[in-house]
Phi, psi and omega in degrees: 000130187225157209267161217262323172311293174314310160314274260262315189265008151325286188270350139302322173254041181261309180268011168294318202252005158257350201267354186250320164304326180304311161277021179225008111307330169284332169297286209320297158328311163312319194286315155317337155262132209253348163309122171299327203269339179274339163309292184294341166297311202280323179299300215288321161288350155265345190267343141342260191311340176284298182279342147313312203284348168266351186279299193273317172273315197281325197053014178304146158330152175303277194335321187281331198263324163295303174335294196278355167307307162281008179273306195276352158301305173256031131317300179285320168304314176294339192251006161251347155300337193249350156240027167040204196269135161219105172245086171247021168124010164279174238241000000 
């Protein structure tokens, strides 16, 4: 039996620590890969997991959840227009 707080406050800080993990494991992974077409694979599974993961913790709205997708999708696009194609032994 678990208390109704607990939970709640479970999934608030399940999701305080995927929304600060998330956009920072995509840089990083991005930044490592130096394939244009696994960049864009590697984008499309994280803003995935990003948007299951605002779906699932949050209880947010669809809208709040388009919204805030698109935000950290073209995050990730702006840091692969601005360090471009690197095959310096990257993957």
């Amino acid at each position: 039996m678990y208390s109704e707080n607990g939970v709640a406050r479970l999934a608030s800080v399940l999701g305080v620590f995927l929304s600060s993990l998330l956009p920072i494991a995509s840089i990083v992974v991005l930044y490592y890969v130096g394939s244009d077409t696994i960049r864009l694979v590697v984008i499309a599974l994280f803003t995935a997991c990003f948007s299951i993961s605002m779906c699932l913790v949050t209880g947010a709205r669809v809208v709040d959840v388009f919204t805030a997708t698109a935000a950290f999708t073209a995050v990730q696009v702006v840091f692969v227009g601005t360090n471009g194609p690197r095959n310096e032994g990257k993957v």
